[in-house]
KEKE-3310 file (N, C-alpha, C; in steps of 0.2 Angstrom, whole numbers, plus 5000, padded with zeros to 4 digits):
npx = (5510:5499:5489:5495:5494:5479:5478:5485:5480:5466:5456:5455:5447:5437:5432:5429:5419:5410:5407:5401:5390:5382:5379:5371:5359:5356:5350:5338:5335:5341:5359:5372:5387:5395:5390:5393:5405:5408:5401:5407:5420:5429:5440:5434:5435:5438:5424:5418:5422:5422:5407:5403:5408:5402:5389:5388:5388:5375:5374:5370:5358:5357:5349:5346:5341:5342:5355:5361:5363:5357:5354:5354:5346:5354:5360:5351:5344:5356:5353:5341:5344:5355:5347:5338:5343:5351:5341:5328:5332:5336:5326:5316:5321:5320:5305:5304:5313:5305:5292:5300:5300:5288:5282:5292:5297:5310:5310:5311:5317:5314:5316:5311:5318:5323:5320:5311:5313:5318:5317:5329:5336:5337:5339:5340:5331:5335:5325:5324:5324:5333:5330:5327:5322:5334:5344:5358:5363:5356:5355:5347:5330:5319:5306:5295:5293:5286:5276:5282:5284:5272:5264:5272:5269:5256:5257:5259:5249:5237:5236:5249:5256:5248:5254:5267:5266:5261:5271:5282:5280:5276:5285:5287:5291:5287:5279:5266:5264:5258:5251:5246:5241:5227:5223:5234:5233:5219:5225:5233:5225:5220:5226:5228:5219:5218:5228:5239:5248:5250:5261:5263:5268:5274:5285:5296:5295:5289:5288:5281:5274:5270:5267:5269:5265:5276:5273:5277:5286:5287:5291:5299:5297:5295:5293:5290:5293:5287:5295:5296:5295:5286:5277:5277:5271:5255:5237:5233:5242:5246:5238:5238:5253:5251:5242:5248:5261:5255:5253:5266:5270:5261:5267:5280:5277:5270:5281:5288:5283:5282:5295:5306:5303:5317)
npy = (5440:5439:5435:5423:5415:5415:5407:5395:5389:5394:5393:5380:5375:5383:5378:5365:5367:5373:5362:5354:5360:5361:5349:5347:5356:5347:5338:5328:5323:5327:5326:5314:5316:5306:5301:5312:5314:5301:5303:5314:5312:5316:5318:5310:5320:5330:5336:5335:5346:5356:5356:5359:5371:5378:5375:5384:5396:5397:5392:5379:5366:5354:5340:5336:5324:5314:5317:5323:5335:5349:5362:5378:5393:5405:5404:5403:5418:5423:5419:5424:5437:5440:5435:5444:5458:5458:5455:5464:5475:5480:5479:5488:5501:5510:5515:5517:5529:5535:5540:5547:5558:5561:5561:5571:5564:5555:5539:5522:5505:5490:5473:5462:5451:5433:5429:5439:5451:5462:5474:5477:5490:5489:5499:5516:5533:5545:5560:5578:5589:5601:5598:5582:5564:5551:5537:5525:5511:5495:5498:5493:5491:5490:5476:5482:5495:5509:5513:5502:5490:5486:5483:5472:5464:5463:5455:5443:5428:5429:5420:5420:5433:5435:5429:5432:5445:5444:5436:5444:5456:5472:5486:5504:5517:5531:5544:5542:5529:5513:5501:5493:5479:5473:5484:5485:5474:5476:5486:5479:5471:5482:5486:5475:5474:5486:5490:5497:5507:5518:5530:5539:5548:5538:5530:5540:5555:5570:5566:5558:5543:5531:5515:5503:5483:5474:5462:5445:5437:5426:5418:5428:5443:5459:5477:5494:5511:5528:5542:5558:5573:5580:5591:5594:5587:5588:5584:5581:5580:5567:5561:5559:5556:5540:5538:5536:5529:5515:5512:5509:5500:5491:5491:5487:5475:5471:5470:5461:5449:5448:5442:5429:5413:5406)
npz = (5527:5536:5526:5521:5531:5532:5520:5521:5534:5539:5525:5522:5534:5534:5521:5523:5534:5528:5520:5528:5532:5519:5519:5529:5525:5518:5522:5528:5540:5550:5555:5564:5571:5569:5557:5549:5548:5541:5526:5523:5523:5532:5548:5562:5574:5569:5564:5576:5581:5573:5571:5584:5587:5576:5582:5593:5587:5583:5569:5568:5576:5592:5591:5607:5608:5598:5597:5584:5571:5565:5553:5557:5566:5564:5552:5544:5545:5539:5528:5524:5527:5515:5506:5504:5504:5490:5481:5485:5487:5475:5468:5473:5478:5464:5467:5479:5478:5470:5479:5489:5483:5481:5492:5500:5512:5522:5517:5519:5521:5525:5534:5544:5558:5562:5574:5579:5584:5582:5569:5554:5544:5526:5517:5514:5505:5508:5513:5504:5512:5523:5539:5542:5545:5548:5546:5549:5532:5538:5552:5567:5573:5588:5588:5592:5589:5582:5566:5559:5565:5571:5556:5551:5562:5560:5546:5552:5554:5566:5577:5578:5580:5591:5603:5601:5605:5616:5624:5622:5626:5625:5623:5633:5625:5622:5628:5621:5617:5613:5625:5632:5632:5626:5620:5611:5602:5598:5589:5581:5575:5564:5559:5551:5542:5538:5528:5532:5544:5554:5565:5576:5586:5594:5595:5592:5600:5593:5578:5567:5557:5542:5540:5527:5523:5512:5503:5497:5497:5503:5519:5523:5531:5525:5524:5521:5524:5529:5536:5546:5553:5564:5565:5551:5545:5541:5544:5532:5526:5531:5525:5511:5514:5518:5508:5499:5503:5505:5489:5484:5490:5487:5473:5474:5480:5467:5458:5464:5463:5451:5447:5438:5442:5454)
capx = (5510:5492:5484:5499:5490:5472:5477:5487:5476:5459:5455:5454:5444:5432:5430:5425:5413:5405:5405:5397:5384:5379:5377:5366:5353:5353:5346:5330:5333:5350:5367:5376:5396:5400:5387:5394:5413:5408:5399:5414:5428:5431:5441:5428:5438:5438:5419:5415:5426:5418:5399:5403:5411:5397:5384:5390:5388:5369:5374:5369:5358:5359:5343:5349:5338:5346:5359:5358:5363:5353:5354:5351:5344:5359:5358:5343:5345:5362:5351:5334:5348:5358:5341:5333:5351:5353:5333:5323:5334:5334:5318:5312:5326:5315:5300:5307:5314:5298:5291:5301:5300:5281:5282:5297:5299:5313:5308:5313:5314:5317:5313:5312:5323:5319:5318:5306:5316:5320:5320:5334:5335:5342:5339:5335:5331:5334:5323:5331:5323:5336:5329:5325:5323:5341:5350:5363:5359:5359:5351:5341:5325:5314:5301:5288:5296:5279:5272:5284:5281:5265:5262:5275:5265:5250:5256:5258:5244:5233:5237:5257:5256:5247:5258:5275:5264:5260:5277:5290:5276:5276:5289:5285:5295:5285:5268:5260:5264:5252:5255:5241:5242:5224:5224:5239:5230:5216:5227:5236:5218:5216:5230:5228:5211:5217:5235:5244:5250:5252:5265:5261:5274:5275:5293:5299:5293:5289:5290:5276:5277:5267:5273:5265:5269:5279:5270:5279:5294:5286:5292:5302:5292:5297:5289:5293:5289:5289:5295:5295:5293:5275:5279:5279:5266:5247:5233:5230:5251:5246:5233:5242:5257:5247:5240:5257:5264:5251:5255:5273:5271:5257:5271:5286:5274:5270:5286:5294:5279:5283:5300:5303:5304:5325)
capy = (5435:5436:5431:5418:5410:5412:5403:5389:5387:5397:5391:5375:5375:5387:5373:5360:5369:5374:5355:5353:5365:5359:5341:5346:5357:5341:5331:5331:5321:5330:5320:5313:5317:5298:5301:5319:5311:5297:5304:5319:5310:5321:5315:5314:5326:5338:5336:5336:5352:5361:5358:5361:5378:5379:5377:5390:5404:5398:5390:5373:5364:5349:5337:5332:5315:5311:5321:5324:5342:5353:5373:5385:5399:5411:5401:5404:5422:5425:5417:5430:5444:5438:5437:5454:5463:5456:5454:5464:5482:5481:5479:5493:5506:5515:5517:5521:5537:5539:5539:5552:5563:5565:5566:5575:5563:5549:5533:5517:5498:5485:5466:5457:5447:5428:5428:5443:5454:5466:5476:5480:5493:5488:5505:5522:5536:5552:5566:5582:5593:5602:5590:5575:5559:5545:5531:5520:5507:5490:5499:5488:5495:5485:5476:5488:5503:5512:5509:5497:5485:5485:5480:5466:5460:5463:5450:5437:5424:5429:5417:5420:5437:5437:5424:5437:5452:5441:5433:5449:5464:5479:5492:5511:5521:5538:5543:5540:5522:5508:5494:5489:5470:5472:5490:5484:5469:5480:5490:5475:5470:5486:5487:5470:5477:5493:5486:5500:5508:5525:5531:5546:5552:5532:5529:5547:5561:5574:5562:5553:5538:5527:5509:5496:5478:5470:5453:5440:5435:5420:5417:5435:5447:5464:5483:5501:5514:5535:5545:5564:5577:5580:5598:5595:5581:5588:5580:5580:5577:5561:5555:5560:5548:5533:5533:5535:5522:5509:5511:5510:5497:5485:5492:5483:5466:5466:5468:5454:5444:5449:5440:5422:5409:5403)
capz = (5532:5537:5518:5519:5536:5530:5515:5524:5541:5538:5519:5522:5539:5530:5517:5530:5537:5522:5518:5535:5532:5515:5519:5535:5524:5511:5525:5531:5550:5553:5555:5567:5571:5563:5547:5544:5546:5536:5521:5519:5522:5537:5552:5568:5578:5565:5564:5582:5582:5568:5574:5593:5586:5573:5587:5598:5584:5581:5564:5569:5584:5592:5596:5613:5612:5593:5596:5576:5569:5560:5551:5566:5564:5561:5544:5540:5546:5532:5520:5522:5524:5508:5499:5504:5502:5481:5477:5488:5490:5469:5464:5477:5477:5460:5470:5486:5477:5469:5484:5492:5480:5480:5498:5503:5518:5521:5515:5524:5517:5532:5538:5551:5561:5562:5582:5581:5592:5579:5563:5550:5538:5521:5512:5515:5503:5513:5511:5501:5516:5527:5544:5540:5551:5542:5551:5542:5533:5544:5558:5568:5577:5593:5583:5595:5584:5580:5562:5554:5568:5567:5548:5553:5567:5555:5541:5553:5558:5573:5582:5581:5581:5597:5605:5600:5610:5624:5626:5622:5628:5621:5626:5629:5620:5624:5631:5618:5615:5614:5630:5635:5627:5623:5614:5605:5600:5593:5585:5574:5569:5561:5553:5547:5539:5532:5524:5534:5550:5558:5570:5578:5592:5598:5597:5595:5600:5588:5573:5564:5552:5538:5536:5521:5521:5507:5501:5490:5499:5507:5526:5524:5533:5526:5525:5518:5530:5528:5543:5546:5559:5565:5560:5542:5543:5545:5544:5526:5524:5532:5522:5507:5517:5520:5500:5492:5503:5503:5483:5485:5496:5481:5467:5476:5482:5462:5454:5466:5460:5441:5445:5435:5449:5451)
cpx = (5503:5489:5489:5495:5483:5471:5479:5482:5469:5456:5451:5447:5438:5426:5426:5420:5407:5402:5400:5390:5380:5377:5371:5360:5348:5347:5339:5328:5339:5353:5370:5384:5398:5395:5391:5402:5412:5407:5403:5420:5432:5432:5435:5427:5437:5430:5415:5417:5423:5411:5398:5404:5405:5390:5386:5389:5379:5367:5370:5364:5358:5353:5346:5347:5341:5352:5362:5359:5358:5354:5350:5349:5348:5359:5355:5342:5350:5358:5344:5340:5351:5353:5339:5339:5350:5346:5329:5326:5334:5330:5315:5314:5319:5309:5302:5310:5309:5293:5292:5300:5292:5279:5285:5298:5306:5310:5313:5314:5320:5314:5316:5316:5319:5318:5313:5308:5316:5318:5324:5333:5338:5344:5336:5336:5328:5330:5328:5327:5331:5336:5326:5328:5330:5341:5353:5361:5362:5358:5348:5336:5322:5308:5295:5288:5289:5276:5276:5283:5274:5261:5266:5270:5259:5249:5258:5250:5240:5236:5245:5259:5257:5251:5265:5271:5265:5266:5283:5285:5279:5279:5287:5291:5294:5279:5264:5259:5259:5254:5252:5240:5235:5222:5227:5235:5224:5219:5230:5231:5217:5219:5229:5223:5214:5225:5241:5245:5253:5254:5264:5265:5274:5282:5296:5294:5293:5289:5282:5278:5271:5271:5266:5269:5271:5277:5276:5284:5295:5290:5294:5299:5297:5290:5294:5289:5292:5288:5298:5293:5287:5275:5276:5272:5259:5243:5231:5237:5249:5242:5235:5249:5255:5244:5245:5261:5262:5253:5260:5273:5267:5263:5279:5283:5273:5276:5289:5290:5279:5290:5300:5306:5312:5322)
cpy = (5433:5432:5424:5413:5409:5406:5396:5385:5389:5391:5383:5369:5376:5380:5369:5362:5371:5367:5352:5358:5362:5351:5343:5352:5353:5336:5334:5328:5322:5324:5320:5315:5314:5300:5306:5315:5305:5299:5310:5316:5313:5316:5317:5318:5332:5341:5338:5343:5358:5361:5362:5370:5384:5382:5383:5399:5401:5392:5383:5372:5359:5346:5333:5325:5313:5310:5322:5334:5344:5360:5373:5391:5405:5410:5403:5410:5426:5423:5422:5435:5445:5439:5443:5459:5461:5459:5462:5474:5483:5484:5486:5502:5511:5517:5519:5530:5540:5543:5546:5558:5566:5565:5568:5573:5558:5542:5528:5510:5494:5478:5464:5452:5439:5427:5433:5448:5462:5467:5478:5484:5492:5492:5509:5525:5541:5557:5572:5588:5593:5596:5588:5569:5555:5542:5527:5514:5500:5492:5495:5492:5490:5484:5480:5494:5505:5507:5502:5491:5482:5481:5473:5462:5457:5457:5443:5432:5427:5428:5418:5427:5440:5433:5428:5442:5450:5440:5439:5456:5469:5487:5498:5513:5531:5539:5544:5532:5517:5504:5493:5482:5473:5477:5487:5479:5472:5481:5487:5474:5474:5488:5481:5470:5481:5490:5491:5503:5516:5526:5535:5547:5543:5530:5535:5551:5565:5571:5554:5551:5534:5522:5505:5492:5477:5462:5450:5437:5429:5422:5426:5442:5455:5470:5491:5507:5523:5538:5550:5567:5579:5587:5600:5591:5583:5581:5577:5578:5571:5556:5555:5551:5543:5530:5532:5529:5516:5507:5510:5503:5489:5486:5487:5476:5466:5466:5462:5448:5443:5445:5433:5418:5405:5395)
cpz = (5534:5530:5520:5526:5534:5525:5515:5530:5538:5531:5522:5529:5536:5526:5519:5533:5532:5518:5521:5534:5527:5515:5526:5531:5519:5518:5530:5539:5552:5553:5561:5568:5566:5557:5544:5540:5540:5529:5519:5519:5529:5544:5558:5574:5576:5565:5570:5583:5581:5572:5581:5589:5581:5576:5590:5592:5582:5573:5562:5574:5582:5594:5602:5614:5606:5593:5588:5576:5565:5558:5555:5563:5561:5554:5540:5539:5540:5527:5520:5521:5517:5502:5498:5500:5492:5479:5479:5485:5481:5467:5470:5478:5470:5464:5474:5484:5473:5474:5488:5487:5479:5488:5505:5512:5518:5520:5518:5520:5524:5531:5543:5554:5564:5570:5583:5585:5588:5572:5560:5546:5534:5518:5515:5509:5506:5511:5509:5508:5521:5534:5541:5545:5544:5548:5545:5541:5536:5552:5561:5573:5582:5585:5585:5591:5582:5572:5559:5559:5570:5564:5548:5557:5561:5550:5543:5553:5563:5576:5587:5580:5590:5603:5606:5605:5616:5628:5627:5627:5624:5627:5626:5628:5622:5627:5626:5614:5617:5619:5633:5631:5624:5615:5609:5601:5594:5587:5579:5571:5562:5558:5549:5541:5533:5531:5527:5541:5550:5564:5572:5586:5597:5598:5597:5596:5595:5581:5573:5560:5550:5536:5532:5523:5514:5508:5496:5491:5502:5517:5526:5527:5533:5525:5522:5524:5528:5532:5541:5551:5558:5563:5556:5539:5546:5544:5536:5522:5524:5528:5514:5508:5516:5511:5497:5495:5503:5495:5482:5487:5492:5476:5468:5476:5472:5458:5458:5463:5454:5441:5444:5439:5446:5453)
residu = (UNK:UNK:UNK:UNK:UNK:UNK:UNK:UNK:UNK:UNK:UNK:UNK:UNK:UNK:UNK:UNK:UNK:UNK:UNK:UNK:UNK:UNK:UNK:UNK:UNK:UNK:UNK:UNK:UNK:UNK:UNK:UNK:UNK:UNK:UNK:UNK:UNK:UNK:UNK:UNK:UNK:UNK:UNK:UNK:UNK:UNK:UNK:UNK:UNK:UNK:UNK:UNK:UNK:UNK:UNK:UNK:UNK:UNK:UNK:UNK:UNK:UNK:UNK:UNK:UNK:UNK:UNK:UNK:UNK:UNK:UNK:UNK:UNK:UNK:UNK:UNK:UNK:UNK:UNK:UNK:UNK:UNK:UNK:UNK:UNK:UNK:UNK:UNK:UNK:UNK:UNK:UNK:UNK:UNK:UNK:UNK:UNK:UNK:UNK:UNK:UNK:UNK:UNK:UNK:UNK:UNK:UNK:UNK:UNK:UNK:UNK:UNK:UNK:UNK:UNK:UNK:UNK:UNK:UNK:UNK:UNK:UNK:UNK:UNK:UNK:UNK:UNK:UNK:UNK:UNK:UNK:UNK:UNK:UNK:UNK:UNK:UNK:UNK:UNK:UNK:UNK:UNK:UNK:UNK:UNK:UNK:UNK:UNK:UNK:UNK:UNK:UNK:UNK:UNK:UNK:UNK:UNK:UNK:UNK:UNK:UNK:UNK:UNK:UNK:UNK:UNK:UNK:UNK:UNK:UNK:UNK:UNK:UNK:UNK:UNK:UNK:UNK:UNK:UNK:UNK:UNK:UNK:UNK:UNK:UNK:UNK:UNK:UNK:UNK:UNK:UNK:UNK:UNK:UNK:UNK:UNK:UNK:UNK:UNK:UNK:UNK:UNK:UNK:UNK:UNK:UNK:UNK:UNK:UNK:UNK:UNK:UNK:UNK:UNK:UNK:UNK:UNK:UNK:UNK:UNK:UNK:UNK:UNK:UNK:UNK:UNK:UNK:UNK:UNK:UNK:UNK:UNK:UNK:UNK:UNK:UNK:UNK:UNK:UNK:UNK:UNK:UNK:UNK:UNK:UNK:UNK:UNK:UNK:UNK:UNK:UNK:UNK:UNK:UNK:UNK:UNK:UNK:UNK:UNK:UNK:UNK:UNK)
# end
């Protein structure tokens, strides 16, 4: 009975919307109610319907002075996830287990959320040690989360880096977290410099962490990152960490760049 309603009621709804959708990324000064309804054929109840219902999940907005629809960010948001998920967890998955295996810690593969608020994890490769830091994949972390946000911050612009720190602040997490704007500030410079980022008891306690950015994705801002108990991790683990995943982290941005453009 339920398949027999999605297929009678749902289906068709679906359809409409996805008609709505792709005529609103063909246009380049958005659509009005009456263009959408006019150029699908679509009555302009159902149109008004669909958008209003569209807007309210993000899909869509409205310019209040055109009043003209446009893709919303949630859109745009399914199409980074969609992309990284197929392309991105692929091409990186070998190296990520390389990776662990030469330094017996968890290995991370994340991006960032297009409001900035957050990152996701697409993939882990769990260390084979007894403890070991995991989370499932699809976690989402604060973008302050120690090194991986960081290296994000780090492969923005300046300007709109420093713009996200000023606007959202920098949350503590432990006492040893960075939150003084101007430190933190420093401290994106200097990963911006050295290609990477070091965690050391800022979001957990007892757990340090080495993140690298991923180039080659264009707007996509992701990173790989290797987390382990400070324990396990000296000084010379660390630096160890930091060249293996810098490497990791060049051998993933070249193989996306090795791919032949769709």
């Amino acid at each position: 009975m339920v398949n027999d309603n999605i297929k009678r009621y749902g289906a068709p709804s679906v359809k409409k919307a996805f008609e709505i959708l792709g005529a609103l990324s063909s246009s380049k000064e958005g659509l009005g109610v009456s263009e959408i309804a006019r150029d699908l054929n679509i009555a302009k109840s159902t149109v008004h319907g669909m958008t209003s219902a569209l807007e309210e999940l993000g899909a869509v907005v409205r310019d209040q002075h055109t009043k003209k629809y446009r893709p919303g960010l949630t859109l745009f948001e399914l199409g980074r996830m969609a992309y990284s998920q197929i392309d991105l967890k692929a091409l990186a998955r070998p190296i990520m287990e390389e990776l662990m295996e030469e330094t017996q810690a968890s290995v991370f593969l994340g991006i960032s959320s297009s409001s900035w608020d957050h990152v996701t994890v697409l993939d882990i490769v769990e260390s084979r040690q007894d403890f070991k830091i995991t989370a499932p994949i699809g976690t989402t972390l604060p973008l302050f989360a120690g090194a991986v946000g960081k290296v994000l911050l780090a492969s923005m612009e300046k300007e709109q880096s420093e713009k996200i720190i000023r606007s959202k602040g920098v949350t503590r997490f432990t006492e040893h977290t960075i939150v003084d704007p101007e430190l933190y500030h420093q401290e994106i410079q200097r990963v911006r410099k050295m290609g990477y980022a070091v965690d050391d008891e800022e979001y957990i306690l007892g757990v340090r962490a080495v993140a690298s950015p991923i180039v080659g994705l264009g707007q996509l801002m992701s990173a790989i990152w290797v987390v382990g108990f400070k324990a396990g991790l000296g000084e010379e683990k660390m630096k160890t960490l930091i060249t293996r995943t810098r490497k990791a982290a060049k051998d993933i941005s070249r193989r996306i760049q090795e791919q032949p453009a769709h």
